[in-house]
SEKEMI-674092 format. One record per residue: x, y, z of N, C-alpha, C in turn; residue in one letter. Coordinates in steps of 0.2 Angstrom, whole numbers, plus 5000, padded with zeros to 4 digits. Layout:
% SEKEMI-674092
XYZXYZXYZA...
END
This chain:
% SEKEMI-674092
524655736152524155766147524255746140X523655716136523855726129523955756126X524255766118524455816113523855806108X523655866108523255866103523255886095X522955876090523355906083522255916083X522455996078521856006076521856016069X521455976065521655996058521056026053X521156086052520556126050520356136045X519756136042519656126034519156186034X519356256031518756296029518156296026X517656306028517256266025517056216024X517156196031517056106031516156076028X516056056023515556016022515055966023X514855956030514655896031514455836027X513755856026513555796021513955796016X514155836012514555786007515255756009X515455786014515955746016515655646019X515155656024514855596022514755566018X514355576011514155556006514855516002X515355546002516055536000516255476004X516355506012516755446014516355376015X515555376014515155306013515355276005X515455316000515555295996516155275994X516655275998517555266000517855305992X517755365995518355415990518655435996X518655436001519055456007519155406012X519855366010519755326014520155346022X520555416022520655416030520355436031X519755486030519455516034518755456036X518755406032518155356035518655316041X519455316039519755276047519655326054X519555376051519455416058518755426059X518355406055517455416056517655336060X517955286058517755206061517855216069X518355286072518555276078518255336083X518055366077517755426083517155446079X516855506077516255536075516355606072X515755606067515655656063515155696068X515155756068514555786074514355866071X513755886069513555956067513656006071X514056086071514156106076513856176074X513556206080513456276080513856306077X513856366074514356406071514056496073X514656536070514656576073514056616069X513956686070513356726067513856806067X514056806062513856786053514356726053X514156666049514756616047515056606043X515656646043516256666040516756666041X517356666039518256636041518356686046X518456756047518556776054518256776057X517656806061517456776066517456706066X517356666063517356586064518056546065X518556586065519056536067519556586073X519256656073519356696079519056676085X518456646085517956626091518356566092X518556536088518956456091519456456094X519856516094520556516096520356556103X519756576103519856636106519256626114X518856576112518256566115517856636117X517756656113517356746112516956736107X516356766108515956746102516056826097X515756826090516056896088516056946091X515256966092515157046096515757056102X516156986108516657016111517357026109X517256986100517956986095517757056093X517257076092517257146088517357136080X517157096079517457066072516857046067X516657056063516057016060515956996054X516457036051516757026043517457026043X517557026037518357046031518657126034X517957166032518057256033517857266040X518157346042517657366046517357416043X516957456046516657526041517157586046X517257616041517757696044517157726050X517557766054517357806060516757846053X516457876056515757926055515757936047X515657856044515457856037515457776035X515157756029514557696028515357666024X515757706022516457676018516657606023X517157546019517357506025518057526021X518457486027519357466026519557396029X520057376027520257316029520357316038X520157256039520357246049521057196048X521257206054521657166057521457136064X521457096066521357076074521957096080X521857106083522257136090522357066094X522757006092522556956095522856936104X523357016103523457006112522857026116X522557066114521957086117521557046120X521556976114520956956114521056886118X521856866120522156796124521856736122X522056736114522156666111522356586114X522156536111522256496113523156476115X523556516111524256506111524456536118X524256586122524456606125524156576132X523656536133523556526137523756466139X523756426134524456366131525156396137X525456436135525956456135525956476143X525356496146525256516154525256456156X525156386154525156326158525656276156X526256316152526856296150526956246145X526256226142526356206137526556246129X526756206125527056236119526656216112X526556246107525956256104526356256097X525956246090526156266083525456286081X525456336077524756366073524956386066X524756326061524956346055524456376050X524456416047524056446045523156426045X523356456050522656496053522356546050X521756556044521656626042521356706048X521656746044521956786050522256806054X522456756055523056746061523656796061X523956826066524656876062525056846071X525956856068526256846075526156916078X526056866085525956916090526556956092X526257026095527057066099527257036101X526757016107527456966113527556936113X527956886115528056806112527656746117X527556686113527556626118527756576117X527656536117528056476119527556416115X528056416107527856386100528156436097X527656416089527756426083527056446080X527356516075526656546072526656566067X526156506060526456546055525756576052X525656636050525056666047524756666041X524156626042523756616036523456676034X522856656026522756706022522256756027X522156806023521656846027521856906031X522156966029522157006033522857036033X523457006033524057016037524257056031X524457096030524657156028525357176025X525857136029526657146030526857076028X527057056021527257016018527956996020X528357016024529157016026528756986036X528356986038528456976047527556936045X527656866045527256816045527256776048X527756786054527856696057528256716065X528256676069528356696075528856626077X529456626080529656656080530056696073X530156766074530456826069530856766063X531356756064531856726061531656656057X530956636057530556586053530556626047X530256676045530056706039530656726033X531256696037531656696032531956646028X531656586032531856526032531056516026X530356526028529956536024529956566016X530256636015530556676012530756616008X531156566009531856546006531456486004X531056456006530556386004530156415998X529856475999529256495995528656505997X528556486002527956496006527656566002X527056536003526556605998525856606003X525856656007525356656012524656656010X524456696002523756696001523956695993X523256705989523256685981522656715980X522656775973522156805971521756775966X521356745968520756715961520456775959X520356815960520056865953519456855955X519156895951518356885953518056845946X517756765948517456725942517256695945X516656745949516056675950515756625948X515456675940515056645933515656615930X516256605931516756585925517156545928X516956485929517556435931518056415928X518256435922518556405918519156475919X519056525921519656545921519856545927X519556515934519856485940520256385937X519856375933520256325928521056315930X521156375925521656395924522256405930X521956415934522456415941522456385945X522356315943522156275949522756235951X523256215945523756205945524356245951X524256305948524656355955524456345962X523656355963523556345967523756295971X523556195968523856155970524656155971X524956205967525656185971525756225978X525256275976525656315984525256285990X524856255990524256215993524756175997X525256105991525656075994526256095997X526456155995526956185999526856206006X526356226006526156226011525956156017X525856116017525656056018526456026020X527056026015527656026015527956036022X527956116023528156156028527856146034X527156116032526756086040526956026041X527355986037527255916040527955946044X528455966040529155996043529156016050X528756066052528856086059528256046065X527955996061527255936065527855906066X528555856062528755816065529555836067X529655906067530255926068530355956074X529756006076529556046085529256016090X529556026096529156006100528556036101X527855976100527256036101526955996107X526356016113525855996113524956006111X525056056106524656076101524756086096X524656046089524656066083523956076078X524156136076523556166073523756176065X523256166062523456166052522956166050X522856236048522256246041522256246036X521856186031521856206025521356256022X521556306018521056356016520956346010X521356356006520956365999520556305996X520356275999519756236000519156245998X519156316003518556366003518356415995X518856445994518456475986518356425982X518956365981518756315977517956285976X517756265984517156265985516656295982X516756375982516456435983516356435971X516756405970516956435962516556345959X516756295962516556235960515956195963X515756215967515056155972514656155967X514356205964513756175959513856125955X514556115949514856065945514756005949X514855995955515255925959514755895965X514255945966513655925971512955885967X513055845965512255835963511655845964X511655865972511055855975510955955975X511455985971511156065969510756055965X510256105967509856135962510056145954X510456195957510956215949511556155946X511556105948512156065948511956045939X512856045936512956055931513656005930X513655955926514355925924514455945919X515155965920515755995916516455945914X516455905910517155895913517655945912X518155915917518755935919518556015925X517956015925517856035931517656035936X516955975935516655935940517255885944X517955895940518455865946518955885951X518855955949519355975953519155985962X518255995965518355985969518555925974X518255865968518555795971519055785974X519355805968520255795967520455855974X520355885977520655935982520455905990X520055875988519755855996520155765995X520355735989520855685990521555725992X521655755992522255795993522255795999X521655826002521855826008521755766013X521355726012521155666013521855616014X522355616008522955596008523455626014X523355706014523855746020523455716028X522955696028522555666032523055606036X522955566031523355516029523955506034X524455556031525255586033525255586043X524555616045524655646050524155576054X523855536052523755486055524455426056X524855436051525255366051525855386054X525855476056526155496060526155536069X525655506068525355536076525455526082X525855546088526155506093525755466094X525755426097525255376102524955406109X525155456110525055486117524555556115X524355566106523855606105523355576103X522755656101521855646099522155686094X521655686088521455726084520655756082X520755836081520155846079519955866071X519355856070519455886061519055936061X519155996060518656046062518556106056X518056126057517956186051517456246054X517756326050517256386054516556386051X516456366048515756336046515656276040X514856296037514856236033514756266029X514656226022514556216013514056186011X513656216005513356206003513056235996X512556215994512156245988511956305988X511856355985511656435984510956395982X510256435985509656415980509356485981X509556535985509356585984509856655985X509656705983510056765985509656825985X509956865991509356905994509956985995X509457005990509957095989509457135993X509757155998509357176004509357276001X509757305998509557355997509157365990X509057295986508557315981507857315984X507957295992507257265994507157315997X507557376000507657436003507257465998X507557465994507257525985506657515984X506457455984505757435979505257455987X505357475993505157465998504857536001X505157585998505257655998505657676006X506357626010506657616013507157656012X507357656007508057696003507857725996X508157805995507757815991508657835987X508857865980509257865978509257955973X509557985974509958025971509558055965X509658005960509157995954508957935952X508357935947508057875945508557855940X508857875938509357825934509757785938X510057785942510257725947509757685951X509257695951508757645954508857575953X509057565946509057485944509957465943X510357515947510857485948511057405950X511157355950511257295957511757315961X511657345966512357375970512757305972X512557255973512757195975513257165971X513257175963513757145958514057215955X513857275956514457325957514857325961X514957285968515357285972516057225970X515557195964515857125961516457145955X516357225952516857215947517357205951X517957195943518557185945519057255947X518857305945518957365945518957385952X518557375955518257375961518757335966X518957255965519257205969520057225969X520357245964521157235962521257325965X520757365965521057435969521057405976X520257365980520157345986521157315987X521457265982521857235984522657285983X522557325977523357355979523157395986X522657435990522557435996522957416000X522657366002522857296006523757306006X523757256000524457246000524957276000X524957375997525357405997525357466003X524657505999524657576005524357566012X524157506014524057516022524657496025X525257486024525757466026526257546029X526157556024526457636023526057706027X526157706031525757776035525757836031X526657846027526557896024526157886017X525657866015525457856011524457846011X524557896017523857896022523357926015X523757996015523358046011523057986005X523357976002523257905995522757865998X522857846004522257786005521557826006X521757896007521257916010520757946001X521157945996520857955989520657915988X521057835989520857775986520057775989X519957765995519257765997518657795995X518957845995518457895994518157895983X518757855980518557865974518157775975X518357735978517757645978517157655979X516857705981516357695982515957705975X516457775971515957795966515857725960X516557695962516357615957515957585957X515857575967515357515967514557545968X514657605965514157635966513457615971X513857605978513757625983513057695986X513557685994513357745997513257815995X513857825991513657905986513057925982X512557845982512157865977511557885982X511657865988510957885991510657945995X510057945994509858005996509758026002X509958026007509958016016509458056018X509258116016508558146016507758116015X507958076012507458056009507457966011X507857946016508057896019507957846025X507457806023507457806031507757736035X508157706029508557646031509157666036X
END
């Protein structure tokens, strides 16, 4: 049996990634285009990092992942909370690996958390979801050894969709932990014995997400800036380079795949589906002074994001600290000026 290495780019881009490598700013990934092929692939519905990299590991499409966003919405109320996946449940690729005796690595795959039971590899957890900052890697006794490199499993960008200049500013952190990570994957690619090697690069994707219109020409809104129209370049050379690494070091007895949970592209429209509710007489609201709320960029403050996140990272950890989560939620809505505003009586959405 061959070894396989899968190597994931969030947000993989097609066409610009062609347009790049005919234009040779990517020269490995044009050696791998010379010997194998680019191909457009179905994606999951809705196309986003957890269901899209949950369905790969998992061959389950979302509805049997149960998964279909970031949040779930609370039992008998429109509020959401953070998920996590039940990934024994769901008999991931690693495990099934592991019923046919082969041995597996899975490096930060977003979402991904070590499982209870154990198998046969290594698992380190990427951004998205994982909660417990001290148990991130499988086997137990890795996370101390992580701990002690620096590994930093996720990075808050803030909310600056309109402001790239102060994702500017952190792009240099970003790049170092990008590498360190990259580091620690080459580490256990040339150090374990695998017959699958797995390695996501993520922060690809907000980079994307803060920079496409700067660096895509062919957007509508596309806008040169310097010193910012390069930084998506500059990160897909980066990878391009780690690319590089794993071609010049790839047994002879494996394949590679280069795979992404969906694709990238230009924003040319945006569709607020409860303004369309409002103007529709579908949703009606409380009073008319909230009528002209945008519930959609109230959801955007920062106020809004950094409570979402002491959440996450502090009080979902803590059971004794239910009551608190149970305030914190109950007070998000009033910010994002949500659900609280509407009139359910008067409702027919």
């Amino acid at each position: 049996m061959k070894k396989l290495i899968i190597f994931g780019i969030d947000g993989c881009p097609e066409e610009i990634l062609r347009r790049w490598i005919n234009e040779d700013k990517l020269p490995n990934f044009k050696k791998i285009l010379e010997k194998g092929n680019i191909s457009r692939m179905n994606v999951t519905i809705p196309y986003i990092t957890v269901p899209g990299w949950a369905s790969m590991l998992t061959g389950k499409n979302p509805g049997r992942i149960n998964r279909y966003s970031f949040f779930k919405r609370r039992k008998d109320s429109y509020q959401t909370e953070p998920i996590n996946l039940d990934w024994d449940k769901l008999n991931p690729m690693w495990n099934v690996l592991t019923e046919y005796g082969r041995r597996s690595i899975f490096f930060n795959v977003p979402s991904t958390m070590p499982p209870k039971k154990g198998f046969n590899g290594v698992l380190v957890s990427g951004p998205i979801m994982n909660t417990d900052p001290e148990n991130i890697a499988y086997p137990a006794d890795l996370n101390e050894k992580l701990k002690n490199e620096g590994y930093k499993i996720d990075f808050d960008f803030g909310i600056h969709a309109d402001k790239p200049q102060k994702v500017l500013e952190k792009v240099e952190e970003i790049t170092s932990i990008v590498r360190r990570k990259m580091d620690i994957a080459r580490d256990l690619f040339l150090n374990e014995k695998w017959d699958l090697f797995m390695y996501v690069v993520f922060f690809i994707d907000p980079i994307m997400h803060y920079f496409w219109k700067y660096t895509d020409e062919e957007d509508p809104n596309y806008e040169y800036v310097e010193g910012i129209s390069e930084v998506m370049p500059d990160f897909f050379k980066m990878i391009d380079d780690e690319m590089g690494f794993y071609l010049e070091n790839m047994p002879d007895d494996a394949n590679m795949l280069i795979v992404g949970d969906h694709g990238f592209g230009p924003v040319k429209y945006r569709i607020d589906l409860n303004a369309w509710l409002l103007e529709n007489g579908f949703m009606n609201l409380k009073t008319e002074k909230t009528r002209s709320v945008n519930l959609y960029s109230a959801q955007k403050t920062k106020k809004y994001f950094h409570i979402r996140q002491f959440y996450v990272k502090y009080l979902q950890k803590y059971s004794l600290f239910k009551w608190f989560r149970d305030k914190i939620f109950d007070a998000v809505p009033k910010i994002e000026r949500s659900y609280q505003d509407v009139d359910w009586s008067r409702t027919k959405a």
